[in-house]
Residue, then its C-alpha position, 0 to 999 in steps of 0.5 A: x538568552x533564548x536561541x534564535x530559531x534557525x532561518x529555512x528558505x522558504x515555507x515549510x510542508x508537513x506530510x502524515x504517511x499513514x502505512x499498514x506497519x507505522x504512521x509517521x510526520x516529516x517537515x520538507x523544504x520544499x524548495x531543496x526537498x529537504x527532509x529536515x525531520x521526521x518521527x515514525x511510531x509502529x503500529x499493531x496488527x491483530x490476526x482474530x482469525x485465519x485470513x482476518x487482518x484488523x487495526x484499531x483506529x483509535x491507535x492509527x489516530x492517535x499515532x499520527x498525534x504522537x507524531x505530529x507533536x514529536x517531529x514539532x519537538x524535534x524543530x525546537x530541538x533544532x531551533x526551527x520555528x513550526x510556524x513556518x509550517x503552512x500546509x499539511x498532506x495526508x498519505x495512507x494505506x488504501x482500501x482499509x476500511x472504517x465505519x464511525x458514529x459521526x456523533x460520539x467519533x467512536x470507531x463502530x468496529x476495529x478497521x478491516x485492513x486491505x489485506x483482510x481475506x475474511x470477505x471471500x464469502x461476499x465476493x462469491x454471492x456478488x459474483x453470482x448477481x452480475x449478469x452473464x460474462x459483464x464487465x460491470x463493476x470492473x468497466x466502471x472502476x477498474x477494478x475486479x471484485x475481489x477481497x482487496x477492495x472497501x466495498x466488500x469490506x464495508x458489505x460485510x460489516x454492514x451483515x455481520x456487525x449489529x453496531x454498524x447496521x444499528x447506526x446506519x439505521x439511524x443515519x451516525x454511521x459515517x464510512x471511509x479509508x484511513x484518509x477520511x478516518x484522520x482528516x474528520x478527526x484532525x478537523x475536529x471530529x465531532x466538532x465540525x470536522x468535514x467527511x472528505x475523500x481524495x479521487x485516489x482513495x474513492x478509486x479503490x473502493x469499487x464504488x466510484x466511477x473513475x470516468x465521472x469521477x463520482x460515487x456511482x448510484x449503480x454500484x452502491x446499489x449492486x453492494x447495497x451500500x447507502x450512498x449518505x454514509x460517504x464521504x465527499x470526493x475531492x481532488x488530491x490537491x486543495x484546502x480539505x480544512x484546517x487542523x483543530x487542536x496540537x502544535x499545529x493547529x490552524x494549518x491547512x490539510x491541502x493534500x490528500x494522496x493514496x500512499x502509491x499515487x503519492x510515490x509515483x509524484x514523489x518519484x517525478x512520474x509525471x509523463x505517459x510511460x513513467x513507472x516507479x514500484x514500492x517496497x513496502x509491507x506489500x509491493x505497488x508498481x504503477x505507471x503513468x497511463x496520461x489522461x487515459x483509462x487503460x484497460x488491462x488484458x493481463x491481470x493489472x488494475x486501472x486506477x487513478x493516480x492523481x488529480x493536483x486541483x480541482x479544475x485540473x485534469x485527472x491523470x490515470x495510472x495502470x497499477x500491479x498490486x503484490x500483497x506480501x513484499x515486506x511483510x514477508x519478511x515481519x513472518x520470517x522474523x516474529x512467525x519463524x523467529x529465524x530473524x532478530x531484526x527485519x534487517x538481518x535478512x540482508x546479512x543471511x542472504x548475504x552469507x550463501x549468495x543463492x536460495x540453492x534452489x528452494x523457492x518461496x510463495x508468499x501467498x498468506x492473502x492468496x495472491x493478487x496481480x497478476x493471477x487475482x487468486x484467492x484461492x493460493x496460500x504459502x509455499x516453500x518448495x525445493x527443499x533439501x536436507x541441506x537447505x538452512x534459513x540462510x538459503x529460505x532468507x534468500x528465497x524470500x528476498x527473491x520472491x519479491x523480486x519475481x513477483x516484481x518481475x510478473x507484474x512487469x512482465x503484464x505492464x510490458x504486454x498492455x503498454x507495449x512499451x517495454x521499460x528500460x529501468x525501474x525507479x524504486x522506493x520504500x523501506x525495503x530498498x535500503x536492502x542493497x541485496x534486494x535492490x542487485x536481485x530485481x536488477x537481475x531478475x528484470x534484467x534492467x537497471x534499477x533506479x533508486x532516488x536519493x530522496x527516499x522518503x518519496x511517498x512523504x515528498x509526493x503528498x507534499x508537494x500536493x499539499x504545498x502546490x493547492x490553490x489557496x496555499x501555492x507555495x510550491x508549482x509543479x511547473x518548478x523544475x528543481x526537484x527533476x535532477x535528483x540523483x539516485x543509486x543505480x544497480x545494473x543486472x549482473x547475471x546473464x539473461x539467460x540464468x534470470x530467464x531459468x530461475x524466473x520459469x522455476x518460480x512461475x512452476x512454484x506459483x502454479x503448485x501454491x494455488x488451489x489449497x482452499x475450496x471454501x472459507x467459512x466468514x464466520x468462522x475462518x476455518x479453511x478446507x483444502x483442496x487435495x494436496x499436490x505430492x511434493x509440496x508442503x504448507x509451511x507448518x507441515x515443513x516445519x514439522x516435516x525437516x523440523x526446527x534444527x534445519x530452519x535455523x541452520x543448526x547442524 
């Protein structure tokens, strides 16, 4: 006799969290916020070039497949029925860039990852086109014209990749972020599948007016980009289609989130002055503006943080972007070999207590907010001959928390409204050490949900809340209480105050190294080398591999 499937209250919500290291599935209960399962795979990255950071999005695709099927297996496993399943949300890596043949579904190039730096190039020869000191692009999106963003993604394949040019000519190419790229082909790709974007996503590209909430013909002309090969923006809550094929096929995709914007709601940062910081690959801090666009004197991006329905009002959010957080510690392990596993960093730094004066910048993609510098690169300094990769673990950790603490810092000056805790989420804040340093760097508390899947929890909701879907209201006030891990800071003020100047001194040595990157050709010629400070490849040669790996 077969086994009764097991009874859930209420309708169940899945959610695709696309990311820069992994796609992952989770099925909520939205009513409990309930995680009932969920299946992760981890993706690739390829490194063609120095500065190049490319995916294959036929491998992205197909993760988030595999996904999908392995969490339904894993509810018959657990005797509850998929068909309580009644909306899916979509949540992905920003600003990674695709362009596609809407008739064969064939990617036209690998995508261009955020993080990609190749388009340094691009944005000096479109620097040069705006007019005097205008804030053109950046007072129509928010945004400063920098390599992080699609547009100068999409500008350079569309001069670089004959494929790409050849299928714009003949009106196949179709361009957008891992959402369009996923919700085309889960709708049935080739075979009907719709072309849409959420208001989150559009706003980070550099081409969508976030006051009109339209694609703008003025920026589409300033990059060149033929406003057909876009996708149609929606808000971040309603029907987009329905799945096409695999155990789901039939139910609804009804949300569509930028992987941050889905934290700030899966964190309940729903008033004016409410902020939350992930942890990821790299770090996102952003906090809730209101209905208003705030414009930042220092260094941070305005951007939309949401729009849940199609006739609600948008909801704009002031947002500080580090580039390498989490990733910094993948480079400790796969680049210097000094890690077995990503979590071992937390053992390690555990063992000394203190980077004992060495300091890390992390800035392998140049460094973003709050400085918007592409010209920096990595550096370790402070360096002795008693240093061991115990303490430089522990620099790493401390890097992110600093840089953590400068974009605080720029929030502070442009709200005014100095924060009294942060609420955290992400991967890396199972890292109970990481979690004590930001207290003490900030030198408030540091708040951690109990539900920590907050991205997955963010996107869901929106898919669960659509018109046409309701089975979850926004006005419901039962998620409101989570509970969460707190850490307070445990230093003096004033020690977080010392070590904090000594990282700012760092930051300024880390900047300057390239004068000029060649597109093509990757190369880098750097600037003279400040006396003292050593790119990391020349450390390694200079105190050599004994040293890094705390043999004696």
């Amino acid at each position: 006799m077969a086994a009764r499937k097991k009874a859930v209250e209420g309708p169940l919500v899945g959610a695709v969290v696309q990311g820069t290291g992994s796609s992952s599935f989770l099925v909520f209960n939205l009513k409990t916020a309930e995680l009932l399962t969920r299946y992760q795979v981890e993706l690739t990255q390829d490194f063609p070039q120095e500065g190049w950071v490319e995916q294959d999005p036929k491998e992205i695709l197909q993760s988030v497949y595999e996904c999908i099927e392995r969490t339904c297996e894993k509810l018959d496993e657990l005797n509850i029925d998929i068909s309580n399943i009644k909306a899916i949300g979509v949540s992905n890596q920003r600003e990674t860039t695709i362009v596609w043949d809407k008739l064969t579904g064939e990617p036209l190039y690998n995508a261009v990852v955020w993080l990609d730096l190749r388009t340094q190039a691009t944005v000096e020869k479109l620097s040069k086109k705006i007019p005097g000191n205008s804030n053109f692009v950046k007072s129509k999106t928010g945004l400063p014209l920098s390599t992080y963003f699609s547009a100068v993604k999409l500008r350079w394949m569309l001069d670089n990749v004959r494929k790409v040019q050849k299928a714009v000519e003949d009106g196949r190419a179709l361009f957008g972020t891992i959402d369009s790229w996923l919700i085309w082909s889960l709708t049935g790709g080739v075979n009907g599948g719709v072309h849409y974007t959420d208001v989150t996503n559009a706003s980070r590209t550099m081409l969508f007016n976030i006051h009109s909430l339209e694609w703008d013909k003025d920026l589409c002309d300033f990059f060149e980009i033929p406003m057909d090969i876009l996708p149609k923006v929606l808000s971040s809550s309603e029907i987009y289609g329905q799945m096409k094929s695999g155990s789901l096929e039939g139910v609804l995709i009804s949300g569509c989130l930028g992987d941050q914007s889905a934290a700030l709601i899966g964190q309940m940062c729903f008033q004016e002055g409410q902020a939350k910081n992930t942890y990821g690959t790299g770090c996102f801090l952003l906090c809730n503006t209101g209905r208003k666009c705030v414009f930042s004197e220092h260094g941070l991006l305005t951007t939309v943080a949401y729009k849940l329905g199609k006739n609600k009002p948008v909801v704009y959010a002031l947002e500080g972007s580090v580039a390498i957080a989490g990733a910094v510690v993948h480079w400790l392990k796969d680049n210097l070999g000094i890690l077995e596993t990503p979590e071992e960093i937390e053992t390690l730094a555990k063992e000394v207590g203190t980077s004992y004066g060495c300091y890390f910048i992390p800035a392998f993609s140049g460094l973003y907010a709050p400085y918007w510098e592409p010209s920096a690169r990595g550096i370790i300094c402070g360096l002795t001959q008693f240093t061991n990769k115990c303490h430089i673990a522990f620099a790493a950790l401390e890097a992110i928390c600093f840089q953590t603490r400068e974009i605080l810092d720029a929030m502070n000056r442009d709200c005014g409204i100095p924060f009294n805790q942060l609420q955290v989420d992400g991967i890396m804040t199972n890292n109970k050490i990481l979690m004590q340093l930001q207290a003490d760097i900030l030198h408030i508390p540091v708040v951690k949900p109990s539900i920590t899947e907050t991205t997955a929890l963010g996107v869901a909701m929106a898919a669960g809340s659509a018109e046409g879907v309701g089975i979850w209201s926004f006005e419901n006030d039962n998620l409101s209480n989570i509970m969460g891990e707190r850490f307070e800071p445990q230093i003096k003020a004033t020690e977080s105050e010392i070590r904090y100047v000594t990282w700012k001194k760092a930051v300024m040595k880390s900047m300057g190294w390239v004068t000029t990157q060649s597109p093509e050709s990757g190369d880098n010629i750097f600037s003279t080398l400040p006396l003292g400070i050593f790119i990391v490849s020349s450390m390694l040669m200079l105190i050599g591999a004994r040293y890094i790996s705390g043999i004696p």
